[in-house]
N, C-alpha and C positions, 0 to 999 in steps of 0.2 A: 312351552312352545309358543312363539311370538307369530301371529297372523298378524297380516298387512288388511288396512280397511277393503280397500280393492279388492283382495285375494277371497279373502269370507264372502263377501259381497257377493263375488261370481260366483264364489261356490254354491251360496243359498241358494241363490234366482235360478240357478242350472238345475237344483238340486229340485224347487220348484216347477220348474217349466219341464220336467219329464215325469217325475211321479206327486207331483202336487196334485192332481186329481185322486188319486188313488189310496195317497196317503196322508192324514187330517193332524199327526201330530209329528210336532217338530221339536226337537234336542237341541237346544245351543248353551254354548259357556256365556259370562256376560262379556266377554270381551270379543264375542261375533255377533251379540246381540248389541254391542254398541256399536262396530263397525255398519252394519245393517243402517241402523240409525244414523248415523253422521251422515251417510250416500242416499238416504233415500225419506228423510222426515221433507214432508212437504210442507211447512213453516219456513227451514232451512231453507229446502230449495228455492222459493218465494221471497225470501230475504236478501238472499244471492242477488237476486235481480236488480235490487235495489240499487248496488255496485255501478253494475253498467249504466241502469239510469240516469244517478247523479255525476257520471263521466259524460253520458252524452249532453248535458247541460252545460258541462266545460268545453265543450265541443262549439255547440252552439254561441257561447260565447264567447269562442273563439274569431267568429265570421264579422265580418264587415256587412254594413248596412248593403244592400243592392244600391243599383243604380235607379234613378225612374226614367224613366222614357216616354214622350206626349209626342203625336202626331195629331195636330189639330189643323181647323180653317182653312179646309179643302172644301172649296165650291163646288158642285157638279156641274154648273150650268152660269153661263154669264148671259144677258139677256142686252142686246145692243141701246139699249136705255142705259143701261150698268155700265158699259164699256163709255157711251157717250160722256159722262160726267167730265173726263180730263181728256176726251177726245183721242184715243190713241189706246191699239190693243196689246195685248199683255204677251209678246212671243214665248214659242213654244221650247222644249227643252232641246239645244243645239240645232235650233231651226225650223225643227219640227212643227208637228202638231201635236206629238204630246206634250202635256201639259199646258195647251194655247189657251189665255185667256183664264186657270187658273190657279188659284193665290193655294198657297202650301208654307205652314210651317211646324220647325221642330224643334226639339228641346232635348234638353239632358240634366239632368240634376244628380248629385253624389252629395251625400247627408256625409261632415268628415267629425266623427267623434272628439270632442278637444278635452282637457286636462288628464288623460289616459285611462278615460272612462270603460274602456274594452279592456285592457290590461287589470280594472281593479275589479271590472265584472269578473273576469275568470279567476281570478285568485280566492271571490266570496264563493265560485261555485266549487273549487278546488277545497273548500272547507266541508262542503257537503258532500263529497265525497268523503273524505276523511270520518265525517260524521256517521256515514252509510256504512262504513268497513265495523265503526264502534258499534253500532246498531246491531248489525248482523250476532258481532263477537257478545254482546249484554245479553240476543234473544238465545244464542246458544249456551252462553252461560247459564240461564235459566230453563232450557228444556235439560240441558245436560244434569242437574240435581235432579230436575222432577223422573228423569228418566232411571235415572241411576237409584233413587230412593223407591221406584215401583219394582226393579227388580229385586233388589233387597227383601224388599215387601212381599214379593210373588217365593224367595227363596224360605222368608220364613213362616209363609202359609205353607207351603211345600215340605220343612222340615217338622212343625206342629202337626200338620194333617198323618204323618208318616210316625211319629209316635200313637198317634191314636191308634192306626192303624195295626199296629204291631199290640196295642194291647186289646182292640177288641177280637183282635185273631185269638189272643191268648185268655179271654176271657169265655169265648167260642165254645173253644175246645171244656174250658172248666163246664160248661153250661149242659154239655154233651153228657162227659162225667155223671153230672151230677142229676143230671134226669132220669139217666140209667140205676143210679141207687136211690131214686124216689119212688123210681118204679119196684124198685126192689124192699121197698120198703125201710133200709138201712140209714138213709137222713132225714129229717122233715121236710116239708115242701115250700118253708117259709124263707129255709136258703138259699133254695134255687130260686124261687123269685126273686129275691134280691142280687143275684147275679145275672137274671135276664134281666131286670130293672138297668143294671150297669151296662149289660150290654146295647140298650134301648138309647142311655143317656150318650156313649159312646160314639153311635152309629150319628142320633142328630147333632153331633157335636163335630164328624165329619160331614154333615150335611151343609152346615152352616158356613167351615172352614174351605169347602168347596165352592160355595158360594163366591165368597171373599177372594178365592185362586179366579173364577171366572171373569172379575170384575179387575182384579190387577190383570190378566192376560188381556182383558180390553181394550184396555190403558196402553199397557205394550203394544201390542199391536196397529193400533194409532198412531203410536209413535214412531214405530219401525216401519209404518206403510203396507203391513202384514195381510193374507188374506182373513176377512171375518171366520173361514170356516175351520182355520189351523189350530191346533192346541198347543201351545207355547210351552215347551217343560225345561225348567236351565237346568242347570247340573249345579252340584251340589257344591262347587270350587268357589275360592274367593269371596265367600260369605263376610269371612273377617278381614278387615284392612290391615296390611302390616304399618303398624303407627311406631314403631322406633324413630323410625327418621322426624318424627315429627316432636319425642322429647327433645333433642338435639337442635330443637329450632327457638328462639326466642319470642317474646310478642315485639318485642322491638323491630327483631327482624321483618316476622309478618305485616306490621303495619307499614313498614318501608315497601316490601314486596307491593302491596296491595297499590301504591301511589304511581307505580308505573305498569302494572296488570288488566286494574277494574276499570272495563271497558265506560261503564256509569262517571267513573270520575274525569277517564278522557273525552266524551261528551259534555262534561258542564266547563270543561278548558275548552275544548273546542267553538262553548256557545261563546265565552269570551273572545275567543279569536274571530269568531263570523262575527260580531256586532262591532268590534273594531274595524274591521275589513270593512262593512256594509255603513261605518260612518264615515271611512276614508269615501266609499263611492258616491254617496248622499251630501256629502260636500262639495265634491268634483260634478256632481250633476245642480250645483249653481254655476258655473261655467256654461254660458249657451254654446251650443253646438252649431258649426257653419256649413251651412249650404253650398255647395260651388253649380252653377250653371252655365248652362252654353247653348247655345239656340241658332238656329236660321229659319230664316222668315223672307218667304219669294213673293213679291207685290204687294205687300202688306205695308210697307217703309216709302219712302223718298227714295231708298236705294231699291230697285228690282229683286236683287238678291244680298241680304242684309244677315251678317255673322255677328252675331255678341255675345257677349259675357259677360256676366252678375254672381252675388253673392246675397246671400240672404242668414240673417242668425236672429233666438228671439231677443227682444231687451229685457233684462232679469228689473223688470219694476216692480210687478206686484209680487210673483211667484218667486221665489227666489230658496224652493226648496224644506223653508221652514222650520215643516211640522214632519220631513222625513229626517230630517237632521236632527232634532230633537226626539223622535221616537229612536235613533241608534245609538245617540248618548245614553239616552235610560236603558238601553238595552244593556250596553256596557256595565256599569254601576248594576244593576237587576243580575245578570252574569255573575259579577264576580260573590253578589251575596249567597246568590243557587248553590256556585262554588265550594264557599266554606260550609254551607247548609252540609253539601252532599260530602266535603270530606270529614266533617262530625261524625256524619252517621255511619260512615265508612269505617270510623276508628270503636265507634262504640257496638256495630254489630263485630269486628274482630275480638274487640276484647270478649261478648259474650259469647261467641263461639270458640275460642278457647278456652274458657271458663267450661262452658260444658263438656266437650269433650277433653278436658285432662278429669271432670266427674266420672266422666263414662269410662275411662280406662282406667282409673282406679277402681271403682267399682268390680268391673267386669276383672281385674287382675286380682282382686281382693279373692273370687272364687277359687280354688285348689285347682290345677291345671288337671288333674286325676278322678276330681270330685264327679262330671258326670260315670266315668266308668263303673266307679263306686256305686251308683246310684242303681245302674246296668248291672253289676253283678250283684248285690242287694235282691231288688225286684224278684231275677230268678233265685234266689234261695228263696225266697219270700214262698215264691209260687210253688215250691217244690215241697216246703214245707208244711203250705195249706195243702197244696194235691195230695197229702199222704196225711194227714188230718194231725199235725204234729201243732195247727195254727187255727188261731179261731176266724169265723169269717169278719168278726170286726177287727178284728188285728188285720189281716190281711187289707180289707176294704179303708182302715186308715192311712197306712205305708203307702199304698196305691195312690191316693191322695196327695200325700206328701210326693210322690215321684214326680208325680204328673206338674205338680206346682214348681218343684223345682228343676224341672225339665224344661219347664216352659219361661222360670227367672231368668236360666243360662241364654236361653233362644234368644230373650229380649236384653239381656245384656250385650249379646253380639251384634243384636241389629241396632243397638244403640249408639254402640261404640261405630259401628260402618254408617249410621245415618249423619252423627255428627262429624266424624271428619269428611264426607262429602260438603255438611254446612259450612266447615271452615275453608274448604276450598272454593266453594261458591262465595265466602264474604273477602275470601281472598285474590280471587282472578282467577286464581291457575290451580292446576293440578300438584298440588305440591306431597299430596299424601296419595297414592297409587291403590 
């Protein structure tokens, strides 16, 4: 049954916000405990933002410089000394007496960007943008294994802790048994020790394993945005990845995959592309930039009321750019080596991740697909055999040994084979093994 991110989503937090006071543990598959995650890891959501950011910076340079605007050399007061100098007073505006006597002028100025120094700004910020979409997509890429290999981790604490369980229940009971005939005087008392002994070693051994479930539900939790006081328990599905599809795949393939996926390797192209962008504009900013102006000026002139226009730009003599010109050539050249740096590494972590995991699925395929059962019907004869004294207690307490070791090979062969095809998909971009 296929849930939608959304749909779990609501369900959890619904399911929370009416009995999450009341009730401290919570049941999920991992594929609601990853929908959980994608909608509400607060790394994610923080990265997101990132988005909008480096848009509104495309935004911004988008805009046209303002205008500036001066109202200066407004006298408050003319003083008939002042007036006397050219013998004649300064009429007022349309007759008046406002403005009699005085002097007022104004200005306008417009900064007009030249070589299309606006157009190459917003194309270097349109790169960081680009770069902010990859960012996001490499940080998810990287919570998504970590997130994905603690559940894993929390499933085979969970399935180790639940063998124990079931043998120190069954060890319990022999313990009972057998106190009953020491009291009765019918065993020695040297056996039964040795099977509280096992049951002592049993119980810290779920103490331990408890631990370890505490510390992965941490983790989880952090990551799902989960309350501190909830107990997180998956269900016991999808422990093992189905890796057929993943014979059927080549390395060939996978390292083509990887060249249009790995958000890391569209980042070191895209640093390529912003220091070429950022050396187009760094050359276009030797080009000075012109001023336009436009003034009037009331008694200030020969003329009473005097209209002009000017233009102002600097002269590229000393400054002329340089040493930013030259810090986005080296950027380019620096770029393109980052580049091959990171698709090296890109080719040599896929070869090693399919290296290990075609070890790990051999391995794990090499076990007899029946062999734990075997091991499960085993045990109880075993046990049936000692309960009715057919079996000695070191017979028994050896096979017990062996079970337990090889219960716990199989555990670790499955979470091996599901931890490395998460690695190949993390060296790979995408999800290509489910």
């Amino acid at each position: 049954m296929k849930i939608s991110k959304y749909g779990a989503t609501t369900i959890l937090f619904l399911y929370f916000s009416f009995q999450g006071v009341a009730q401290d543990t919570l049941k999920l598959s991992r594929q609601q405990c990853e929908a959980v995650f994608l909608k509400e890891n607060l790394l994610l959501i923080a990265e997101r933002l990132e988005v909008p950011k480096a848009e509104a910076m495309v935004l911004q340079a988008k805009l046209w410089p303002n205008p500036t605007v001066s109202l200066d050399e407004i006298n408050l007061w003319a003083t008939q000394k002042q007036l006397g100098v050219f013998g004649q007073e300064l009429q007022g505006f349309n007759g008046g007496n406002l403005g009699r006597n005085q002097q007022i002028s104004f200005s306008i100025e417009q900064l007009i960007l030249t070589a299309g120094k606006r157009k190459k700004l917003m194309a270097l910020e349109q790169v960081n943008v680009d770069k902010s979409k990859q960012y996001f997509e490499d940080l998810l890429r990287h919570l998504k294994i970590e997130f994905r290999q603690q559940l894993t981790q929390l499933q085979y604490l969970q399935f180790n802790r639940n063998i124990y369980q079931n043998q120190i229940n069954s060890i319990r009971q022999l313990t009972q048994a057998y106190q009953k005939q020491v009291d009765l005087g019918n065993i020695p008392k040297g056996e039964y020790i040795r099977l509280k002994a096992l049951e002592l070693e049993f119980s810290k051994q779920i103490n331990e394993l408890n631990k370890e479930i505490n510390e992965a539900q941490k983790e989880l939790k952090l990551l799902m945005r989960l309350p501190a006081n909830v107990q997180l328990i998956l269900t016991d599905d999808a422990y093992l990845k189905n890796t057929e599809s993943f014979k059927l795949i080549s390395l060939t393939v996978l390292l083509d995959t990887a060249k249009s996926t790995r958000p890391d390797l569209k980042i070191a192209e895209l640093d390529q592309t912003y220091f070429s962008k950022l050396y187009a504009y760094e050359k276009a900013q030797r080009t000075p930039n012109v001023t336009l102006k436009g003034g009037y000026d009331r008694g200030g002139n020969f003329m009473y009321n005097f209209i002009g226009f000017g233009v102002a730009m600097d002269l590229p003599v000393f400054n002329r750019n340089q040493g930013n010109i030259r810090y986005a050539k080296l950027g380019i050249e620096q770029s393109k080596i980052r580049y091959e740096q990171q698709n090296l590494t890109i080719t040599n972590e896929i070869v090693l991740s399919w290296q290990n995991l075609n070890a790990a699925i051999q391995f794990y395929e090499s076990i007899e697909p029946d062999y734990e059962k075997t091991l499960d019907d085993l045990l109880n004869a075993y046990t049936k055999n000692f309960t009715n004294r057919n079996m000695s207690l070191l017979e028994y307490l050896d096979f017990l040994d062996a079970y337990l070791e090889n219960k716990k090979i199989i555990l670790e062969a499955g979470k091996e084979v599901n931890d490395k095809a998460e690695e190949l998909n993390f060296s790979v971009g995408t999800d290509l093994i489910k």
